[in-house]
ROKE-802724 format. One line per 4 residues: their letters; for each residue x negated, y negated, z of C-alpha. Coordinates in pm, 1 decimal. Layout:
BEGIN
a> X Y Z; ...
END
This chain:
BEGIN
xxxx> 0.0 0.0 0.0; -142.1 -343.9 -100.8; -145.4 -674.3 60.8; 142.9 -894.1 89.1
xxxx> 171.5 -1197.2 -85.9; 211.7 -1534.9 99.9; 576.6 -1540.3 -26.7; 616.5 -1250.2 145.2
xxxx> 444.5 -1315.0 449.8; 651.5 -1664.8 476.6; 996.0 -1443.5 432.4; 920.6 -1195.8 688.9
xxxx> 824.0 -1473.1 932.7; 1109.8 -1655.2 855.6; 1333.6 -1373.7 925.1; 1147.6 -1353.7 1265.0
xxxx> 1203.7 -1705.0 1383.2; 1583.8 -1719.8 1275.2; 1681.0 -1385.0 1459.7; 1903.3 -1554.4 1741.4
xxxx> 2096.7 -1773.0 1466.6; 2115.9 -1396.4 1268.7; 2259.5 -1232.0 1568.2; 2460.2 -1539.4 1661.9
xxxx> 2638.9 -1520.1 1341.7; 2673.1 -1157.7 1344.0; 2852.3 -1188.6 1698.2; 3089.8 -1408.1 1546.5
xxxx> 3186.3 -1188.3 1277.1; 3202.6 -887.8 1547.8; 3461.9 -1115.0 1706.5; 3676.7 -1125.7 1416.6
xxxx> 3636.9 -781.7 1329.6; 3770.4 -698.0 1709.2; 4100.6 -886.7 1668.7; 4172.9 -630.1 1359.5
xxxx> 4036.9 -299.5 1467.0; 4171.5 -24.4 1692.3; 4014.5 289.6 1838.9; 3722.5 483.8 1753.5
xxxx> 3612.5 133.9 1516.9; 3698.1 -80.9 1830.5; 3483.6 86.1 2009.8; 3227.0 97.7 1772.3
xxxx> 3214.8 -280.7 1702.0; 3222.6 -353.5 2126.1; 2858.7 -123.8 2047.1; 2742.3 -351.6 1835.4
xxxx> 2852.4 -665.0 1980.8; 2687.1 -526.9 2308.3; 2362.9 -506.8 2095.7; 2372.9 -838.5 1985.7
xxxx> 2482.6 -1000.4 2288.2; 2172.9 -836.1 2467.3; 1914.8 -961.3 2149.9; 2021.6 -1311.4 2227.6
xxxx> 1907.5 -1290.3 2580.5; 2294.0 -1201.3 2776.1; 2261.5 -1094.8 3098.7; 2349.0 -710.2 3109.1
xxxx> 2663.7 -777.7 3375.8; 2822.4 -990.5 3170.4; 2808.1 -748.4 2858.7; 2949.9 -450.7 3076.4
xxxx> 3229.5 -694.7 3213.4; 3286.8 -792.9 2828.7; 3256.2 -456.0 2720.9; 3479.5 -331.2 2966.3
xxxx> 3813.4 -613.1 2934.9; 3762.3 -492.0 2550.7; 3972.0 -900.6 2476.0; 3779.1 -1025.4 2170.0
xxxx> 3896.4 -1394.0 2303.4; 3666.8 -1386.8 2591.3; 3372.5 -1233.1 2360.1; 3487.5 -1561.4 2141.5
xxxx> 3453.3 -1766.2 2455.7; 3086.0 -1646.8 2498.1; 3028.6 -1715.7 2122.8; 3141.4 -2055.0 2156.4
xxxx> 2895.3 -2111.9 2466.8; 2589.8 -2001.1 2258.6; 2684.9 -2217.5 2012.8; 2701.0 -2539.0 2222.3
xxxx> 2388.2 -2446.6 2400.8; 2046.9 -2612.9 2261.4; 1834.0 -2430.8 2029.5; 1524.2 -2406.4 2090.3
xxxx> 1314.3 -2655.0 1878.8; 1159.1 -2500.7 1536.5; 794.4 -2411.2 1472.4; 632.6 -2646.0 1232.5
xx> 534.0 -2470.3 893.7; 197.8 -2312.9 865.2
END
């Protein structure tokens, strides 16, 4: 396998640096996706919103208490938090 080329290098970094705004936006489709589904699916998108939740930093009580009402309007509440709270500031380019 050869080197990677500087475009490549800069989209794999890239990818790194945005992963909370990836999983942030991937929680808020999970959300929508809740309001629709119903058993096994429900409780495989409450998996992956679990996942997320803990990628962005969650504290693990709060996923098992989200988790466990299974209401997609308080995982929408939680959404809506990390969305008001500050990002952090970006890295300048290399």
């Amino acid at each position: 396998m050869g080197r990677r080329l500087t475009y490549q290098e800069r989209k794999i970094r890239d990818y790194y640096r945005n992963q909370s705004a990836i999983r942030l936006q991937r929680l808020q489709e999970l959300v929508s996706e809740l309001y629709l589904a119903e058993g096994k699916k429900r409780q495989q998108l409450w998996r992956w919103a679990a996942a997320a939740m803990a990628g962005l930093g969650v504290p693990q009580s709060r996923i098992d208490h989200l988790v466990a009402t299974d209401n997609p309007a308080y995982l929408a509440n939680l959404v809506k938090e990390l969305l008001e709270k500050p990002q952090m500031p970006k890295q300048p380019e290399d």
